[in-house]
VOFIVEX-473226 format. One line per 2 residues: for each residue x, y, z of N, C-alpha, C. Coordinates in nm, 4 decimals. Layout:
<nodes>
X,Y,Z,X,Y,Z,X,Y,Z ~ ...
</nodes>
This chain:
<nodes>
0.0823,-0.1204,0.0000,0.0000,0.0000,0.0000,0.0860,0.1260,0.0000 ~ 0.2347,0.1799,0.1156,0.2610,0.2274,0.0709,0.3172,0.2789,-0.0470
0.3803,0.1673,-0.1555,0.4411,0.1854,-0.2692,0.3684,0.2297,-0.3666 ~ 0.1776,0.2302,-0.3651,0.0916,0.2827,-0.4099,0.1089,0.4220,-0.3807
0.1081,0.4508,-0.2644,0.0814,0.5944,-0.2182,0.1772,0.6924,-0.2969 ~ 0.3596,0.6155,-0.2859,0.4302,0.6617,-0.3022,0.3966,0.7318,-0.4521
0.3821,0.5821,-0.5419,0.3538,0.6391,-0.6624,0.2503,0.7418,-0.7154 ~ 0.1372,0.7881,-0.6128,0.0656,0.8495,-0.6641,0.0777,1.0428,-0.6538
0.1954,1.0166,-0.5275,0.2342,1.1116,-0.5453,0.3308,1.1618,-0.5994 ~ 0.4163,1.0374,-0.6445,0.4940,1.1535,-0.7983,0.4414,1.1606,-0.8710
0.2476,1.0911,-0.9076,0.2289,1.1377,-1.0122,0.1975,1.2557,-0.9960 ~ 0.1524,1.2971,-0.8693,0.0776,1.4459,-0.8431,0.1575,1.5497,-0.8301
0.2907,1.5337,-0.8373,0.3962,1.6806,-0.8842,0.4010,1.6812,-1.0040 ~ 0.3856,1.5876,-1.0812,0.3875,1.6215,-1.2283,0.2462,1.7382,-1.2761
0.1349,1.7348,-1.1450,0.0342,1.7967,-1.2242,0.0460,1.9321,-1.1467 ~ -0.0603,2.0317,-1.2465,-0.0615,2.1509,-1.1767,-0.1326,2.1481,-1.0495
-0.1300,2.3021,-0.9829,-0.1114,2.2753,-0.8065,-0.3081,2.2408,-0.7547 ~ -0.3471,2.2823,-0.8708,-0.5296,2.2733,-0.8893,-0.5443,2.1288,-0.8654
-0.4818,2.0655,-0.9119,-0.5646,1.8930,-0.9528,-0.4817,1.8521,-0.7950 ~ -0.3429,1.8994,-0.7627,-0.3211,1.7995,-0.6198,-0.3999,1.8690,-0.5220
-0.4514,1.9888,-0.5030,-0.5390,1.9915,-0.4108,-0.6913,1.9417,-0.4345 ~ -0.7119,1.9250,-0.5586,-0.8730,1.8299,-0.5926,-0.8331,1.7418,-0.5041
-0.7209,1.6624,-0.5602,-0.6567,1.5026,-0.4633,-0.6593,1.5530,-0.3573 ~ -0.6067,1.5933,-0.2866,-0.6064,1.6283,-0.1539,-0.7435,1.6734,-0.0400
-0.7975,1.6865,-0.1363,-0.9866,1.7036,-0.0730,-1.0466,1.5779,-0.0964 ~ -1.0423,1.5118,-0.2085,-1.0966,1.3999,-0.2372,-1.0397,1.3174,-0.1259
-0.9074,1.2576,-0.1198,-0.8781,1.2015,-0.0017,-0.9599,1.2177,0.0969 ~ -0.9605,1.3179,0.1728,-1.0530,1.3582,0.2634,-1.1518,1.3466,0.3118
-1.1950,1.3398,0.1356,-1.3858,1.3078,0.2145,-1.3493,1.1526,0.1668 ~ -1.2688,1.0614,0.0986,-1.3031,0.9148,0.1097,-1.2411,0.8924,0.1974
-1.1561,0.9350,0.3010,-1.0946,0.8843,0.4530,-1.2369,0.9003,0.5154 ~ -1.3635,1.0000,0.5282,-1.4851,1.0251,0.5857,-1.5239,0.9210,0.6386
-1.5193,0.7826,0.5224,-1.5987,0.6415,0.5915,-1.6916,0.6519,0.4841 ~ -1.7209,0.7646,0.4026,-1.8217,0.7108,0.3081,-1.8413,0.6379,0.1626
-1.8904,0.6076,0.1254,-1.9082,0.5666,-0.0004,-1.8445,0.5754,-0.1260 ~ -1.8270,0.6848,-0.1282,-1.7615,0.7582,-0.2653,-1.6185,0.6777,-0.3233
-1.6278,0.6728,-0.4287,-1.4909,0.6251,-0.5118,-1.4287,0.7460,-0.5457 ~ -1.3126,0.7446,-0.6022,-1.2135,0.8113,-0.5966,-1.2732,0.9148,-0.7212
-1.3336,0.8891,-0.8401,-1.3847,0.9429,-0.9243,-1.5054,1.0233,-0.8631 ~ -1.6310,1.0128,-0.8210,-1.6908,1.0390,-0.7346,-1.6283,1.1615,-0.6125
-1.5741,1.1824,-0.5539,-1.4814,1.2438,-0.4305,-1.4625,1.3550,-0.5679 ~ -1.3604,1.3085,-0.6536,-1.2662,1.4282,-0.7126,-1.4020,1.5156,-0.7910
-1.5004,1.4476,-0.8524,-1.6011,1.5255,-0.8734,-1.6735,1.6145,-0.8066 ~ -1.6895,1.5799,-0.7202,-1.7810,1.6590,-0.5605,-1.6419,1.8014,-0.5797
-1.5256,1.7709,-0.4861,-1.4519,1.8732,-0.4855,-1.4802,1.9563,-0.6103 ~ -1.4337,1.9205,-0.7405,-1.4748,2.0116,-0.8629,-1.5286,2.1215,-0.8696
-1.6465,2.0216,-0.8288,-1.8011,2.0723,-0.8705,-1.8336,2.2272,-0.7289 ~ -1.7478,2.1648,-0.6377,-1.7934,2.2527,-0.5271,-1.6850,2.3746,-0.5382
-1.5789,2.3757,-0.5880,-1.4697,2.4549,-0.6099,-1.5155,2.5506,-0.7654 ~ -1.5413,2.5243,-0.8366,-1.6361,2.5814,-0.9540,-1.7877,2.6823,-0.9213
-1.8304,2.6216,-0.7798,-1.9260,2.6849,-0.7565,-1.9126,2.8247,-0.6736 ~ -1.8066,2.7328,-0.6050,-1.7272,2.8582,-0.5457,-1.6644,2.9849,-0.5831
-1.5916,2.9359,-0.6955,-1.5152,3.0639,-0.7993,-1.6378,3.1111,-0.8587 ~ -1.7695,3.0440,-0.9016,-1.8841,3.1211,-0.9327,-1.9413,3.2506,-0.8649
-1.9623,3.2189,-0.7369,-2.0023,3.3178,-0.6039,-1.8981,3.3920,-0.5907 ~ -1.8191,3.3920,-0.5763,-1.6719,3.4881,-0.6161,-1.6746,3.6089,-0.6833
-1.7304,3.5536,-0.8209,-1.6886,3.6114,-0.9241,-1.8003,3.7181,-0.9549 ~ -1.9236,3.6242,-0.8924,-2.0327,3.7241,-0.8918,-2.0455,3.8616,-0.7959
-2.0303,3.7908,-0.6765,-1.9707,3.8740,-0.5666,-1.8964,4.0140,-0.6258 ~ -1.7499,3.9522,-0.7077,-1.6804,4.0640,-0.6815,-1.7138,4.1655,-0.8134
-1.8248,4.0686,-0.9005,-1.8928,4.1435,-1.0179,-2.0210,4.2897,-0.9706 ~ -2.0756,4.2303,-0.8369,-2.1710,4.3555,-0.7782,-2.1360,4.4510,-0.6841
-1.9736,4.4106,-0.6276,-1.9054,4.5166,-0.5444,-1.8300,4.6164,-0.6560 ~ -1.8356,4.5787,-0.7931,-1.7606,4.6966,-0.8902,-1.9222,4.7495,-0.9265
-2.0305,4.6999,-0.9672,-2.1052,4.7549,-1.0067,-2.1643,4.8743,-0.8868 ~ -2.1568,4.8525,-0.7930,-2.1944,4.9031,-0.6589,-2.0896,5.0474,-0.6408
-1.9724,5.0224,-0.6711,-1.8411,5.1198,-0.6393,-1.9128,5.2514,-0.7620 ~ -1.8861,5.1892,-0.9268,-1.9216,5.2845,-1.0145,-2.0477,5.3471,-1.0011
-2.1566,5.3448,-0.9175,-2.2890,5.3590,-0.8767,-2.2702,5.5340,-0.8487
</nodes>
């Protein structure tokens, strides 16, 4: 198992710093105890990190509209 681990993290310096912290959340919630497969996990993070930069973006789209007011 560790020689798995090992390998998965040289694959994860090869990628940009976005996808090892997907991995690094995904881990997370499948250490939880729940259900989720590894495909599953990295989706959730995604999906919730996308939604996030959404609200963000909107956010910082009605504090300029608000300023030029």
């Amino acid at each position: 198992m560790a020689r798995d681990d090992n390998r998965d993290m040289e694959r994860s310096m090869d990628r940009p710093a976005e996808d090892r912290s997907v991995d690094k959340w995904a881990d997370r919630l499948m250490s939880g105890g729940g259900s989720m497969d590894r495909a599953q996990a990295r989706q959730f993070v995604r999906n919730v990190y996308e939604a996030a930069q959404r609200d963000l973006s909107e956010r910082d789209a009605q504090a300029e509209y608000e300023r030029e007011e």
